[in-house]
VMD Tcl script that draws the C-alpha trace (Angstrom):
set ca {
  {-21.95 -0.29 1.19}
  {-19.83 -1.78 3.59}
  {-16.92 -3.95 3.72}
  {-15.89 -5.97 6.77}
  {-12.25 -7.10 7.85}
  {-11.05 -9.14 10.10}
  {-7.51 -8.31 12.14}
  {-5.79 -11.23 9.92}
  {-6.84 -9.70 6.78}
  {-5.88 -5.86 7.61}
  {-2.50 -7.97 8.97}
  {-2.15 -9.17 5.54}
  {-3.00 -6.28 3.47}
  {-0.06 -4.25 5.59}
  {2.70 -6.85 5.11}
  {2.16 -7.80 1.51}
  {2.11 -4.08 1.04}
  {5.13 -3.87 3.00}
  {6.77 -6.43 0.89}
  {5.66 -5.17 -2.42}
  {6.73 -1.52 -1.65}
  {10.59 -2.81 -1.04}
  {10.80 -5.20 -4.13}
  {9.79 -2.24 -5.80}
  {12.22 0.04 -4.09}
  {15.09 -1.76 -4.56}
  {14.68 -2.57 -7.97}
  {14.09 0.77 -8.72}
  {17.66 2.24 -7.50}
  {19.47 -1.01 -7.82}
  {18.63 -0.63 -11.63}
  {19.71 3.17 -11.52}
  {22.86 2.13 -9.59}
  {23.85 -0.87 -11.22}
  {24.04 -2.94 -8.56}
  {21.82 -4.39 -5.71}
  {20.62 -2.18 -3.27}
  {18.91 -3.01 0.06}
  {16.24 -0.03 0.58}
  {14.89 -1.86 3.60}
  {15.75 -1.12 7.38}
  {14.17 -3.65 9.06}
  {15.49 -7.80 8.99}
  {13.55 -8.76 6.28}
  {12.74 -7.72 2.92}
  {9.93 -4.98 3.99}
  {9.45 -1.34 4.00}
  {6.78 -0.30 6.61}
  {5.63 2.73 5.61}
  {4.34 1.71 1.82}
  {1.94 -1.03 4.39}
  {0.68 1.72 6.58}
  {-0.27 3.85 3.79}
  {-2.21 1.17 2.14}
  {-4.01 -0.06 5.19}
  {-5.07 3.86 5.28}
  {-5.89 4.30 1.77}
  {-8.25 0.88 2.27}
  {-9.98 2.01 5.52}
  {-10.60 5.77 4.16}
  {-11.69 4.89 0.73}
  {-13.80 1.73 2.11}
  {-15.03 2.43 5.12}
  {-16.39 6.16 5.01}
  {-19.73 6.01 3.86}
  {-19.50 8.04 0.34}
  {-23.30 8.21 0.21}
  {-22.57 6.48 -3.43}
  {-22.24 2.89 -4.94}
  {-18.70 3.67 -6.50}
  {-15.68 2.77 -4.04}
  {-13.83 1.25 -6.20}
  {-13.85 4.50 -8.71}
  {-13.33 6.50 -5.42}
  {-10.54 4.66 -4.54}
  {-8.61 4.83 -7.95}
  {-9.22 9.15 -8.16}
  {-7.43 9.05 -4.88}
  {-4.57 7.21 -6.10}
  {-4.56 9.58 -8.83}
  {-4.39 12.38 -6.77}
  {-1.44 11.44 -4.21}
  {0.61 10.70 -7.26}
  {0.03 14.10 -9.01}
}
mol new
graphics top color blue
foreach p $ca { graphics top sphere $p radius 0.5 }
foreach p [lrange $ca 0 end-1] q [lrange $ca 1 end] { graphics top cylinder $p $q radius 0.2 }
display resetview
């Protein structure tokens, strides 16, 4: 089972991850502080790290051959487990 990406797609992946992961963010403390709150560093609305560890989570879960038929089931017990 094999998936195949081009360099646009994994490009795309990272920044709508990127983008996601700082709306997110900031409404997550700007709720707890009662007022907006920028979480980003970069110009831009986008927090690089939530991107790079999405476009790693993809290539590990998808790309390793697991011998079995089940990424997607794969791929949701490792989200599991880096939240626990």
């Amino acid at each position: 089972m094999g998936y195949s990406y081009s360099a646009p797609q994994w490009l795309l992946v990272f920044f709508l991850y990127c983008v996601l992961g700082w709306c997110f963010e900031s409404t997550v403390v700007s709720v707890k502080q009662r007022h907006f709150v920028n979480r980003g560093f970069l110009r831009g609305p986008m927090l690089p790290i939530y991107g790079f560890g999405a476009v790693r989570q993809a290539g590990r879960t998808f790309f390793r051959e697991h011998g079995r038929r089940d990424g997607i089931r794969v791929y949701c017990r490792r989200c599991d487990g880096k939240t626990v």
